[in-house]
C-alpha positions as CSV (number, residue, x, y, z in Angstrom):
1,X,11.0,-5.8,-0.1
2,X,13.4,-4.3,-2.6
3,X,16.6,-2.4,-1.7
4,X,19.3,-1.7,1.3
5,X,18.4,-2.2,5.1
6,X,17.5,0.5,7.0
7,X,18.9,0.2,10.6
8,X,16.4,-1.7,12.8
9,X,15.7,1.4,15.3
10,X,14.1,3.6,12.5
11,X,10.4,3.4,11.6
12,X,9.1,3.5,8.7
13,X,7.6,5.9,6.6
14,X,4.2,5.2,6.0
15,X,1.9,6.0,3.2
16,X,-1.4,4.9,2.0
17,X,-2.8,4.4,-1.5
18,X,-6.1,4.1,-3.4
19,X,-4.6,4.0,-7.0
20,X,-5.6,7.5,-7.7
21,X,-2.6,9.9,-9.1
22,X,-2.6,12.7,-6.1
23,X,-2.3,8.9,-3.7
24,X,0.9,8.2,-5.7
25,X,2.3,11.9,-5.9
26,X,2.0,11.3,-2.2
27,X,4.2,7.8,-2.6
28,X,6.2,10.0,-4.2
29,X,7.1,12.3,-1.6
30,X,6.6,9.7,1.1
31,X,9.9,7.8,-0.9
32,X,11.4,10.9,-0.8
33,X,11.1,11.6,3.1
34,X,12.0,7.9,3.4
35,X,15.5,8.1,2.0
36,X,15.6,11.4,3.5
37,X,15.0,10.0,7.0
38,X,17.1,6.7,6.0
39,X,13.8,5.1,6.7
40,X,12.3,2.0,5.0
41,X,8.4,3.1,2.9
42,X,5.6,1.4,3.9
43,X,2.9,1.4,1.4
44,X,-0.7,0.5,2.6
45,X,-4.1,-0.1,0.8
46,X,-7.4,-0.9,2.1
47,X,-9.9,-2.8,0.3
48,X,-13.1,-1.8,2.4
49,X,-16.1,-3.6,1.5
50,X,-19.8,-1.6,1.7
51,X,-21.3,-2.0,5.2
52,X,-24.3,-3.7,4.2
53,X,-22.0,-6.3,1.8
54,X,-19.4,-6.9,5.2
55,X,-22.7,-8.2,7.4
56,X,-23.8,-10.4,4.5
57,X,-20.5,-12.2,3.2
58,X,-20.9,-16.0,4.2
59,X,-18.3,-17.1,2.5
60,X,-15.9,-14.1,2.1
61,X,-13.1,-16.6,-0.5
62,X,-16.0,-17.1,-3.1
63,X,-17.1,-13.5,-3.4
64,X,-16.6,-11.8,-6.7
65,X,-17.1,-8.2,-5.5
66,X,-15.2,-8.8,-2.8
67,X,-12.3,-10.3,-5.2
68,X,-12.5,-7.4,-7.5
69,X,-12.2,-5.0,-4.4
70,X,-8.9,-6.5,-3.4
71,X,-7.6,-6.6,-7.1
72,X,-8.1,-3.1,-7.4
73,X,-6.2,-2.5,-3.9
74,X,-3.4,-5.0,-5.0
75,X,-3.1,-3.2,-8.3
76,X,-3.0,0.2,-6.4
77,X,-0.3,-1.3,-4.3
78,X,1.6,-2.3,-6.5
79,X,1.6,1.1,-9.0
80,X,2.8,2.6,-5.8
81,X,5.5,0.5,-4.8
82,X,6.7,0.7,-9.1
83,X,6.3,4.4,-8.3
84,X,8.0,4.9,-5.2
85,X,11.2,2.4,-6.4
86,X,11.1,4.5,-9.5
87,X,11.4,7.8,-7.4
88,X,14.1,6.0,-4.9
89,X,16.3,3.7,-6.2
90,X,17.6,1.2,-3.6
91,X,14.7,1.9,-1.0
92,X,13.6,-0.2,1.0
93,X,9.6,-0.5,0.1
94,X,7.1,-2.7,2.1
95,X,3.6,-2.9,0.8
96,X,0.8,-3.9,2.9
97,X,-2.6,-5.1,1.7
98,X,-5.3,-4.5,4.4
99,X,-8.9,-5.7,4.7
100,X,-11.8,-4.6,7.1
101,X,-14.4,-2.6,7.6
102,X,-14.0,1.0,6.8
């Protein structure tokens, strides 16, 4: 978490990233509205794995696709909270790394 507290009534903005450019422009504008709104930017990131690969996972910590998927959302994640502290200096940014099924 990086910047000042919002106050603990408001929620958050919330804004979801796959590391592609138009998911950061909408960071962007999401850290805009957030500081806007006085609001602390929640930044979230799924690292879905393929139907077929989900069933089969026996053991999901020793999986290199699986590892690679959630470096590639962790990256994402993190160009989008560089992006959005970049845009709004002093927000309050939360990133959120989720897993599942899509």
């Amino acid at each position: 978490m990086t910047g000042r507290r919002p106050a603990m009534n408001v929620k958050p903005i919330v804004a979801a990233t796959d590391g592609s450019e138009e998911s950061l422009r909408a960071v962007e504008w999401a850290a805009g509205e957030a500081i806007r709104y006085a609001a602390p930017l929640r930044i979230v990131s799924a690292a879905p794995l393929p139907p077929l690969m989900a069933a089969l996972q026996i053991r999901p910590d020793r999986d290199p696709v699986a590892d690679f998927i959630r470096s590639e959302r962790d990256l994402a994640l993190h160009a989008a909270a560089s992006r959005a502290a970049r845009t709004a200096p002093g927000l309050v940014i939360v990133t959120d790394p989720l897993n599942g099924p899509s």
